[in-house]
C-alpha positions in Angstrom: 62.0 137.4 87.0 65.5 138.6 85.7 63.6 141.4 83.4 61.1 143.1 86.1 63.8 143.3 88.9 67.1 143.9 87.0 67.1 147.8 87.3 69.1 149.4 90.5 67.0 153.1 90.8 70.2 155.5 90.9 69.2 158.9 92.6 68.9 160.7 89.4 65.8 159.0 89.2 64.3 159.2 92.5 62.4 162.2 95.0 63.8 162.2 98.0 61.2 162.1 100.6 62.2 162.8 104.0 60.0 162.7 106.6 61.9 163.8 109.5 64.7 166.7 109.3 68.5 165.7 109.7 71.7 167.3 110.6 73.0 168.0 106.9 69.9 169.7 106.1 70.2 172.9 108.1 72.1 175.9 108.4 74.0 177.1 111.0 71.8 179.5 111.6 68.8 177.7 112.2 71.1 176.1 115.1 72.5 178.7 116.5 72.0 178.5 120.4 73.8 181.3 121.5 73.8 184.7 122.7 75.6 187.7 123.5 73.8 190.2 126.5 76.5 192.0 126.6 77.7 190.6 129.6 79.4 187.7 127.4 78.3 184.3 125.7 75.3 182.7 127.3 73.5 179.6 125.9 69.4 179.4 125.7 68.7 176.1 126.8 65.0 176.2 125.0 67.3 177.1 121.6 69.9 174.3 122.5 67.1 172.1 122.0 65.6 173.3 119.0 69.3 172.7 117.6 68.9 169.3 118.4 65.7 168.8 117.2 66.6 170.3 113.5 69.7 167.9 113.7 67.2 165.0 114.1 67.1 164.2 117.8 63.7 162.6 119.4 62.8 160.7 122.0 61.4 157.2 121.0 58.3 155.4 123.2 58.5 151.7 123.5 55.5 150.8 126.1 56.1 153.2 129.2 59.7 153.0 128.8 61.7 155.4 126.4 65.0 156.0 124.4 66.9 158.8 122.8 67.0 158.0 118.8 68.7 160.6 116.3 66.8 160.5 112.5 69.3 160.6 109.1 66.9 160.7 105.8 64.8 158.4 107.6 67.1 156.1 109.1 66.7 155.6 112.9 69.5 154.8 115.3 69.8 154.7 119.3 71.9 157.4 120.9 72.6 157.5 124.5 73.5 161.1 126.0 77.5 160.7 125.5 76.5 160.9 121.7 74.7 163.5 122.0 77.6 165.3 123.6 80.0 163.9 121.1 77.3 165.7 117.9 77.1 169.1 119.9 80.5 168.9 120.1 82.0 168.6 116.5 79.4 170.6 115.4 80.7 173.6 117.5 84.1 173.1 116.5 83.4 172.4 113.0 82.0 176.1 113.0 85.5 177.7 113.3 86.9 179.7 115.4 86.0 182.8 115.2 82.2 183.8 114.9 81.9 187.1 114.0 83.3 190.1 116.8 81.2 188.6 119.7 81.1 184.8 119.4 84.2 182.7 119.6 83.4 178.6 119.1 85.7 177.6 121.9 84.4 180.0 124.7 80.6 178.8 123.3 82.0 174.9 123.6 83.5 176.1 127.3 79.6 177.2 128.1 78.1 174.0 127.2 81.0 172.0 129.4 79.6 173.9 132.3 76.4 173.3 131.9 76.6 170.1 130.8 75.0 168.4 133.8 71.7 170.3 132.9 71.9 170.3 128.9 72.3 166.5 129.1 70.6 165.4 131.6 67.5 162.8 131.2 65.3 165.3 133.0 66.2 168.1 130.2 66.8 165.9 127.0 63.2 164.4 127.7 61.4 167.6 126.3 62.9 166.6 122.8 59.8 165.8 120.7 58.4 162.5 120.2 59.2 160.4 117.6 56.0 159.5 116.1 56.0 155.1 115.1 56.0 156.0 110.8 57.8 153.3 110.3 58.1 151.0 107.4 56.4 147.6 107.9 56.3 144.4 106.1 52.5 143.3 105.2 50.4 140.1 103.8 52.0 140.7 100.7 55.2 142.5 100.5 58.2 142.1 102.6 61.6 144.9 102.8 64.8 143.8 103.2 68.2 146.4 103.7 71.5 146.4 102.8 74.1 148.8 102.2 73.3 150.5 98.8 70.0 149.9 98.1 66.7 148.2 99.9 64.7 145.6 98.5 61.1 144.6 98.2 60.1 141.2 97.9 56.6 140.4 96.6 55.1 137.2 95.6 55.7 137.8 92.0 59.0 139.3 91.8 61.7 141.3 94.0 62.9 144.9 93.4 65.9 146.9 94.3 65.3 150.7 95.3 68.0 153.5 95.6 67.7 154.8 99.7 66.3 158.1 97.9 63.1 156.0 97.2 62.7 155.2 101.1 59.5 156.8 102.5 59.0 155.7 106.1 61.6 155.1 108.9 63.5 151.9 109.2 66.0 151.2 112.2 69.6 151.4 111.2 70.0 148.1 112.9 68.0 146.7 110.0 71.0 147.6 107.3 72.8 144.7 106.4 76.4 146.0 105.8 76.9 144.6 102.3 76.1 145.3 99.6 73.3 143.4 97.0 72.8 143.0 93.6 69.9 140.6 91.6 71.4 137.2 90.7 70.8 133.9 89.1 74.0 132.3 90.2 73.6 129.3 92.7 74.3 129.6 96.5 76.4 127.3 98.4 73.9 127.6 101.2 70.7 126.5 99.1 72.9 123.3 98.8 73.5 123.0 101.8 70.0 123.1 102.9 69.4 120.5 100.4 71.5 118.0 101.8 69.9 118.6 104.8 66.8 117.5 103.5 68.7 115.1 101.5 67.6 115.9 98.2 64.1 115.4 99.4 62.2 118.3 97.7 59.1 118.0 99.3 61.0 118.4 102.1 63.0 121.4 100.9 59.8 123.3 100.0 59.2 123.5 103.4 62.4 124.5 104.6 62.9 127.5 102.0 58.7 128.3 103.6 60.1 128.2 107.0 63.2 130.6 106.4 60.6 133.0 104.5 58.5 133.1 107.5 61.3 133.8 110.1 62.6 136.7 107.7 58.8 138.3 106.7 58.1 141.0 109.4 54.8 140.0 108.8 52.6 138.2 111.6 49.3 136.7 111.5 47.3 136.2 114.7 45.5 133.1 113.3 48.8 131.3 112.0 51.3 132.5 114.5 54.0 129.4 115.3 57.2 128.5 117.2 59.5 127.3 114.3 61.3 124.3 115.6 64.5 122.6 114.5 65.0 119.1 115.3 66.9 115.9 114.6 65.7 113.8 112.5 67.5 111.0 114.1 65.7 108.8 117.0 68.2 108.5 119.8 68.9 110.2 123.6 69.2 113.5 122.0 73.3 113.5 122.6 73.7 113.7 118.7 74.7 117.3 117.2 75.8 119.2 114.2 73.4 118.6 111.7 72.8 122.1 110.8 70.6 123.8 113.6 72.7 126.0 114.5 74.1 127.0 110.9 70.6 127.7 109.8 69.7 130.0 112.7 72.8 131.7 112.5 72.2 132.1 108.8 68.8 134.2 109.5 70.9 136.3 111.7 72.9 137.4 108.8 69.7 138.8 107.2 67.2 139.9 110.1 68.4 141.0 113.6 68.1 138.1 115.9 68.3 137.7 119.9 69.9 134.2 120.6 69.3 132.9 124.2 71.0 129.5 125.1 68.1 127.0 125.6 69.7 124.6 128.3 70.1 127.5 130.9 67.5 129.5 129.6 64.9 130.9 132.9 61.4 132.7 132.7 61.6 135.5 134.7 60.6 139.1 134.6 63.6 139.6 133.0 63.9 136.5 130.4 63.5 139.1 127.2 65.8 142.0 128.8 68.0 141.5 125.9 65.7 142.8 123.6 66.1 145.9 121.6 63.4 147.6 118.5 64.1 146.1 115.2 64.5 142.6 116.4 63.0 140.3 114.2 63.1 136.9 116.0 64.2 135.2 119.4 65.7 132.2 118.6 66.4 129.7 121.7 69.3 127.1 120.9 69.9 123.6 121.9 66.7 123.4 124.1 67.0 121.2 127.0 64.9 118.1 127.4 62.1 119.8 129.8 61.9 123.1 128.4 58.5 124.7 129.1 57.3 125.1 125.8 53.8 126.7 127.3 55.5 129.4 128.7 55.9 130.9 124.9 52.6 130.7 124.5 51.9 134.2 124.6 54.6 135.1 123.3 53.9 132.9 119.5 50.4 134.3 119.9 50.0 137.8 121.5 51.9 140.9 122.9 55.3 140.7 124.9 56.4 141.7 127.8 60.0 142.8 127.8 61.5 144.3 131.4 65.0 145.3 131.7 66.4 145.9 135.4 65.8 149.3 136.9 63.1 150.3 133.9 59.5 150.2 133.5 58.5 147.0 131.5 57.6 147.5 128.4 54.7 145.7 125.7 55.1 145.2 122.3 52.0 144.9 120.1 51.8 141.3 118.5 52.2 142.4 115.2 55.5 144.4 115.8 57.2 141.7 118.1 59.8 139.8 117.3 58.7 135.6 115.9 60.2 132.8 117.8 62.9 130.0 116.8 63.5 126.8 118.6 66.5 124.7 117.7 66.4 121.0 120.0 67.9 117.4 119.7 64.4 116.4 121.7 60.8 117.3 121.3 59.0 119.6 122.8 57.1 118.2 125.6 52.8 117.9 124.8 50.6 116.2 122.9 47.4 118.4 123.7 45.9 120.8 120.7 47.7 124.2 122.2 50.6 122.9 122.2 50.7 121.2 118.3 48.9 124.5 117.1 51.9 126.6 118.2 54.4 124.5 116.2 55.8 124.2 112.7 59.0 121.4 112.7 61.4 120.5 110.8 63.2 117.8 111.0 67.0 117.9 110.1 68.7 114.9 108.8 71.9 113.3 109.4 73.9 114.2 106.5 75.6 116.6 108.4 77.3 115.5 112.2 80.2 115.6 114.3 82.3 113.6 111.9 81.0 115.8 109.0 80.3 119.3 109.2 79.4 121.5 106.7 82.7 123.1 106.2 84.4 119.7 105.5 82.2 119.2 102.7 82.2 123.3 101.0 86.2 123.8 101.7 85.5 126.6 103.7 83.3 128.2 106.7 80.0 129.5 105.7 80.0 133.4 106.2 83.5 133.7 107.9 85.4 132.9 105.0 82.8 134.1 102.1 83.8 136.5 99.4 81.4 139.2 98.5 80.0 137.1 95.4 79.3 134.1 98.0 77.5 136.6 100.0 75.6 137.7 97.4 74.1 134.6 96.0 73.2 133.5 99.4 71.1 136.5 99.9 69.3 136.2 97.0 68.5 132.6 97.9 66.9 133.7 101.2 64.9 136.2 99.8 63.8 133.8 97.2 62.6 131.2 100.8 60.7 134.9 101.1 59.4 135.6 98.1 58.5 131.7 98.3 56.6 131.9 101.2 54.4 135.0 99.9 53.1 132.9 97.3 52.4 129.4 99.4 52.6 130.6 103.2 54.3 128.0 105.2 54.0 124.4 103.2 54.0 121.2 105.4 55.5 118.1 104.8 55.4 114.4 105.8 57.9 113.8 109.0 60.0 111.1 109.1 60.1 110.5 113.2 58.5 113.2 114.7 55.5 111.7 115.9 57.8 108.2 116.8 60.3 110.3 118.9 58.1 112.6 120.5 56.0 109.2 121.3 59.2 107.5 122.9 59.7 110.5 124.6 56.6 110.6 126.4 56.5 107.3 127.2 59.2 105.0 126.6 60.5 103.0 124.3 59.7 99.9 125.8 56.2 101.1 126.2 56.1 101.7 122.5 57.1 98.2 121.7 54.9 96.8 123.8 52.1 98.5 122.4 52.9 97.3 118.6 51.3 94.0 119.9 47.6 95.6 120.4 44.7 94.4 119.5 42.2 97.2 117.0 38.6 97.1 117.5 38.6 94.8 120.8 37.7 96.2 124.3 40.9 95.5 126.5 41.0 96.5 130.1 42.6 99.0 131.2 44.3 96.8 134.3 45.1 93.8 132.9 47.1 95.7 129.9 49.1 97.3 133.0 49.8 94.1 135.0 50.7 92.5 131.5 53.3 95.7 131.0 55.1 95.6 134.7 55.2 91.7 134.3 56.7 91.8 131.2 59.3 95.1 132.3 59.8 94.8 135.7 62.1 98.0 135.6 58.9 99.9 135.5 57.1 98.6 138.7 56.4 102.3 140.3 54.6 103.4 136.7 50.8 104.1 138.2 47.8 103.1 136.6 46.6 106.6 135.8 50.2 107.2 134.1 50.0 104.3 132.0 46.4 105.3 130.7 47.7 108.7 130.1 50.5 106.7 127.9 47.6 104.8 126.2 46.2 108.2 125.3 49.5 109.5 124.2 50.1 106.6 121.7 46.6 106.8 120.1 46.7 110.6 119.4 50.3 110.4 118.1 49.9 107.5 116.6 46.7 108.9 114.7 44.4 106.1 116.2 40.9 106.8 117.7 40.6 106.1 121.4 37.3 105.4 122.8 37.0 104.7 126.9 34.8 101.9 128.1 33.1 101.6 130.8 31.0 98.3 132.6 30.5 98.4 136.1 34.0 98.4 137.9 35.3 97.2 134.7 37.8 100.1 133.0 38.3 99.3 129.2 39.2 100.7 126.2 38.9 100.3 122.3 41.5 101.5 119.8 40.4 101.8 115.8 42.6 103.4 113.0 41.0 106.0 111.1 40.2 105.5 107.9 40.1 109.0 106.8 43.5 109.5 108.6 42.0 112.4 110.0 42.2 112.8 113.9 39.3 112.3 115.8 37.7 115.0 117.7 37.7 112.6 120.8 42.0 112.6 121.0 41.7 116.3 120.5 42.5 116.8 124.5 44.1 119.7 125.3 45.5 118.7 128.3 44.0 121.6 130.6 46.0 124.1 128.0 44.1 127.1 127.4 42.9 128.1 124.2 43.6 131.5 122.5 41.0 131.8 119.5 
């Protein structure tokens, strides 16, 4: 590894391939957008915005809805019309005073003030050419990642620092990490501490590191799309916290741009996404309440978004552009049915971490805040190894602890659970009895219906990896549960609860 991606390209060794002009590329007099009648200074408005188009200025299509962007050596950033004013403005003054015997700079500035209402209005600035979608995408098999001095590309066998001269498509600024990165072998603080969240358990690990390299690949397949969920390991109410969640999301945020939305208070509207902005790489939602909607991401782990800001048209973003989706929770997410469990990859968090020990307790320090530029260093080159790791395996599963346990309590109860650690495999029981036997023996539950408890039933064989089989004599209502030998689940539990399928 150390041998194929030691070398930093230096611009003596690069071709710098630019595909749109910028602002330090021209002359003046390719700019000039000025002229003297002889009646004194007037400005050609069709030449004003040539000017800005040789300075790099586009407009930028994102569904129906548009922005201004302003292109540097292929480096793409937002303006709004107040930085267009502030360019055209040092640029005029940074031409002098005196232009030759008919053209002074300030009386030329003066003439743009005037007409600044028309030379910077929406309705003008919108016949500024389009800015054609060239930009630089991860794929199957490599990923980019941008800092400071140089970009990176991450492949399954080995990752490679380039010089920006070596950049051939456009990337958002937004994407630019603001330090700087080097190749190193030297151990990250943060790979330990997502070892101790797992608790040494490597298995366990593996998965993680494949989880963080699939939140920070651009890359999206429509056939293995998922929700990546955090969750506590821990079986209780869901009051416990600080085992990491948060840490961890935060932590991809330092790499790819993220768009945290509270969970508990979070609302699907029109405008649930308005927050969104290009170059976003992932929507995390933290500290989910108990009855979030998981279906209502559906299309959004799967297909195109919608994203609608107030008083602007709402805008779609292709699948395979839009940003993947985080979920941090101290529950589980409601369902059992196949659309549901397709959608999800978990991972469950242990309790090494908690209120009474945190993280910073344990490393003498807070984790990015107090980091010196070695620290940072190491812990990037441990997330692009969870990237480069996930090239080569995708995302690897693992054996949960409690999942299946806690999401059982919580769709049932726990003294339904109980009860049903007493049942008889192989042995018709009816459906009735087993009810009147429940309410007798927890009275607290006289208003749970018949058809509720059956649904329970159903819940506890699926999660519970037991076939269910429904039978039927007469007025009689029974049922038969067998474990499956294969451990595989049997097509007969696959319900999908009235969720719709995709595929």
């Amino acid at each position: 590894m150390k041998d194929a991606t030691e070398k930093i390209f230096s611009a003596e060794d690069a071709t710098i391939v630019t595909l749109y002009p910028d602002s330090e590329g021209k002359t003046d007099d390719e700019k000039v957008f000025w002229f003297n009648d002889g009646d004194g200074i007037k400005i050609n408005r069709q030449q004003f915005l040539t000017a800005l188009e040789l300075s790099g200025f586009r407009k930028f299509y994102i569904g129906r809805d548009y922005m201004f962007i302003k292109v540097d050596n292929n480096i793409v950033s937002e303006v709004g019309t107040v930085q267009i004013k502030d360019y055209i403005t040092s640029y005029i003054k940074g031409l002098g005073d005196e232009l030759g015997e008919t053209f002074d700079s300030n009386i030329i500035l003066g003439k743009v003030i005037n007409q600044a209402p028309t030379l910077f209005s929406k309705s003008f600035l919108e016949f500024l050419p389009n800015l054609e979608d060239n930009f630089k995408r991860d794929t199957r098999e490599e990923s980019f990642i941008y800092f400071k001095n140089c970009f990176v590309k991450v492949t399954k066998d080995k990752y490679i620092t380039y010089d920006y001269a070596q950049l051939d498509e456009l990337i958002w600024k937004k994407k630019i990490i603001s330090k700087n990165f080097s190749i190193s072998d030297e151990e990250s603080d943060f790979k330990t501490f997502v070892l101790r969240i797992c608790k040494g358990n490597i298995e366990r690990f593996n998965s993680f590191m494949s989880a963080i390299g699939y939140l920070l690949s651009e890359y999206k397949d429509p056939a293995k799309a998922k929700a990546i969920i955090f969750m506590d390991e821990k079986i209780d109410d869901g009051s416990n916290g600080g085992c990491g969640k948060s840490l961890l999301g935060n932590a991809l945020s330092q790499v790819r741009k993220s768009l945290r939305l509270g969970g508990k208070a979070f609302k699907f509207d029109r405008f649930s996404f308005q927050s969104y902005e290009p170059g976003t790489n992932i929507i995390e939602f933290n500290d989910l309440s108990r009855s979030f909607p998981f279906e209502m991401l559906f299309t959004a782990i799967t297909d195109n978004m919608a994203f609608e800001k107030k008083n602007k048209d709402e805008t779609i973003v292709d699948f395979k552009h839009a940003p993947k989706i985080l979920l941090s929770t101290n529950y589980t997410i409601k369902g059992v049915g196949e659309s549901t469990l397709r959608r999800q990859f978990v991972l469950e968090f242990t309790d090494h971490y908690n209120i009474k020990h945190s993280p910073e307790d344990e490393f003498k320090g807070r984790f990015f805040d107090d980091w010196e530029d070695n620290e940072w260093n190491s812990f990037f080159n441990f997330m692009i190894k969870c990237l480069q790791y996930h090239l080569q395996n995708g995302l690897v599963d693992y054996e949960r602890k409690n999942l299946n346990t806690k999401k059982l309590v919580e769709s049932t109860s726990e003294e339904f659970v109980e009860f049903m650690e007493d049942i008889e495999f192989g042995t018709k029981i009816d459906k009735k009895i087993l009810h009147q036997k429940f309410l007798e023996i927890y009275p607290d539950f006289k208003k749970l219906q018949q058809k509720t408890f059956t649904g329970w039933i159903k819940t506890y064989a699926k999660l519970k990896n037991y076939k269910y089989e429904d039978k039927k004599s007469g007025s009689e209502r029974g049922f038969i549960l067998s474990k499956i030998e294969d451990g595989r689940m049997d097509e007969q539990n696959s319900d999908s609860e009235g969720e719709g399928d995709i595929f």
